[in-house]
C-alpha positions, 0 to 999 in steps of 0.5 A: 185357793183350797183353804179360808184360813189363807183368807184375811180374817173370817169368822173363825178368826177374826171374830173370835175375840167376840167370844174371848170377851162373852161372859159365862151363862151368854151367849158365846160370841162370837137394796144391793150396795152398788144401788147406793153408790151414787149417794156415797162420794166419800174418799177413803180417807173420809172414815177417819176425817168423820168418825167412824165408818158410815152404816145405813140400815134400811128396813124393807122387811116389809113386816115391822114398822121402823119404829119397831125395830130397835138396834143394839152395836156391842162387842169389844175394843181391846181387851174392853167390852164397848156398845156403840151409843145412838151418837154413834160413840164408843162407850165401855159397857159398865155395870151402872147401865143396869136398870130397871129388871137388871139389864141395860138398854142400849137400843138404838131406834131406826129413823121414824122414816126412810134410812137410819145413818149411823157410824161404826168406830173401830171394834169387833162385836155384832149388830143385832136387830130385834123386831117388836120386842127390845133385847134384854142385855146384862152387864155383869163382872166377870171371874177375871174382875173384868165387865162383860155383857151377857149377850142374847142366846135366842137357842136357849129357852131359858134365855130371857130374849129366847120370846124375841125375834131377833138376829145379829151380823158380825163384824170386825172393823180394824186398821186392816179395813171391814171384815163382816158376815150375815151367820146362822151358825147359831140360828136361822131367824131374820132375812138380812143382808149386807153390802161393803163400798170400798175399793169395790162393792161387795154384798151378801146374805140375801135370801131369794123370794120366799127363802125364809118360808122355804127354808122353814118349811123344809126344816119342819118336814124333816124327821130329824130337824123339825125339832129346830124350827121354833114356830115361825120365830127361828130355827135352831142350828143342829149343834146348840139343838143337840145339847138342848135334846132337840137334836139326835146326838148319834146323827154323823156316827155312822157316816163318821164311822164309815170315813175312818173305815174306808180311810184305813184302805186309801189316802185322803189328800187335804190341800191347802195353801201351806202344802198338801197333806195326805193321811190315813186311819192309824190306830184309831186317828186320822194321821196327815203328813206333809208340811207337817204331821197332824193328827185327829182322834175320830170326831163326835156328832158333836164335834161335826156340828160345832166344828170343835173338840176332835175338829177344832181348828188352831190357828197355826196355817197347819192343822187348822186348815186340815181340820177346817177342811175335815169338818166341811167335808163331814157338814157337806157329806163329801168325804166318802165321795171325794177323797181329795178336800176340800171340795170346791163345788156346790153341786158335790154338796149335801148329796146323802141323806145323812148330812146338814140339811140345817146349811143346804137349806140355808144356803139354797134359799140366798141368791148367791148360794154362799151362807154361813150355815156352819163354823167353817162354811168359809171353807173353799169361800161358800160362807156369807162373808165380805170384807173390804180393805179401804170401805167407805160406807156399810149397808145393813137391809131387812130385807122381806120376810 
């Protein structure tokens, strides 16, 4: 499998409705579960017979107290903007939920001891966790007339969550099954990691001894990503760095400008699961032809860390595939050593000094080697991404800090 756009759905895609519903001025939003087989004899059937998909969260972050740890389920059903109650229920965000300071409280509290069990209804949204501190949500109308919910932006300093240690999973829970990922697409905070029972077990996310400390430490001893390292709260990813000043703006160009010099002379070969795609630098774009004729204009430093503008991704099995693969390659550093993409191997990763040392060291600290250190770090299945057709029980774990 060259390409995750033939995968069921990833964050790119199955999750974009998180940020179709966001309101302008939020946030854009978007132990191993084997261990607990035993105590989960539900038949497939059983989610619907009981209302929702079972989740056990466990705290083992060995820092925080369950009793300061507080839990938020929001996201949307629909074109409808819902947050899961303590009951496990579905509710529509509204704007009465505002209280005192103007923002809602929709905290769900961990069990005084052991597990907290609770259920997912069917939706897409995100699971935050926040440790010490309750987040500050905001139900507002938005321009539409619709009821949105301004989400937590903790790479924002003007954000009022921005002094809260927090961090969220995603997910999206449809007829199609569960589909969830840990992400620090948008920052590095808290070690968490997820696991799937189902038709088989699945787990990812979690971090080696240390990793956090690790990754930390080799962000801050770099020249060009200290910046991103917000005390020992989060890290910031390059992209939402870059437009807070934290990050060069310039940092991909010259390696940017070297892959359309050296693709004037040679092919680069693209394969993905409609076909392969061959291009070349033609009057300043990079032009593929194969399954069909796709074409990119030479991408900013912006568009590598966001995976967007001159790289955004269509979700049309052509050009959002070759799209995927160029920005991988341009994060990963790959394209002037490999010409055929997308590279498949971790080895061939991050190899040049100029590259997104924010994922490598992400993704060298989990005991899998898989993160989602980028939007398309699901290209050639690196991203922390599991999904399951017929789940039984979800599992969320702080694990150690």
């Amino acid at each position: 499998m060259f390409s995750s756009d033939a995968q069921p759905p990833s964050r790119r895609r199955a999750l974009a409705s998180i940020a179709g519903a966001a309101v302008a001025g939020s946030a854009l939003v978007s132990g191993a579960p084997r261990a607990f087989a035993d105590s989960d004899s539900a038949e497939p059937a059983a989610e619907a017979a009981r209302g929702g998909l079972p989740l056990t969260v466990v705290n083992s972050s060995g820092t925080f107290a369950n009793h300061a740890i507080h839990l938020y389920i929001v996201g949307s059903k629909g074109d409808r903007q819902v947050r899961v109650t303590r009951r496990g229920t579905l509710a529509p965000v509204k704007l009465s939920d505002n209280h005192a300071g103007g923002f809602t409280d929709y905290a769900i509290p961990l069990t005084a001891r052991g597990a907290t069990r609770l259920r997912l209804p069917r939706m897409s949204g995100r699971i935050y966790v926040a440790l010490g501190r309750k987040l500050k949500f905001k139900a507002v109308r938005g321009a539409d007339g619709r009821i949105g919910l301004q989400q937590p932006a903790g790479w924002v300093e003007s954000d009022p969550n921005y002094p809260v240690l927090h961090d969220f999973v995603e997910f999206t829970h449809d007829a199609a099954g569960m589909h969830c990922n840990t992400t620090m697409v948008d920052m590095f905070s808290v070690p968490m990691m997820i696991g799937l029972n189902g038709a088989k077990n699945h787990s990812t996310g979690r971090l080696r001894a240390g990793g956090r400390a690790q990754v930390f430490h080799a962000l801050r001893n770099h020249p060009d990503f200290s910046r991103l390292v917000i005390g020992n709260r989060r890290i910031i990813a390059p992209s939402h760095g870059l437009d807070a000043g934290l990050f060069p703006q310039h940092y991909f160009d010259h390696y940017i400008d070297k892959v359309w010099q050296t693709y004037r002379d040679k092919n680069l070969v693209v394969r993905t699961n409609a076909g392969t795609f061959t291009g070349r630098v033609r009057d300043q774009r990079l032009t593929f032809s194969g399954p069909a004729q796709v074409s990119f204009a030479k991408p900013s430093t912006r568009d590598v860390l966001f995976c967007d503008g001159a790289l955004a991704a269509p979700n049309d099995g052509t050009a959002g595939p070759v799209a995927a693969a160029l920005g991988a390659g341009f994060n990963r550093s790959t394209l002037l050593s490999h010409h055929k993409q997308p590279t498949t191997h971790a080895s061939a990763f991050y190899g040049t000094a100029v590259t997104n040392h924010y994922a490598k060291a992400i993704h060298a600290a989990t005991t899998n080697g898989k993160a989602y250190g980028f939007a398309f770090d699901d290209v050639a299945d690196w991203a922390s991404y599991i999904e399951d057709s017929r789940p039984q029980h979800m599992y969320l774990t702080l694990t150690p800090f």
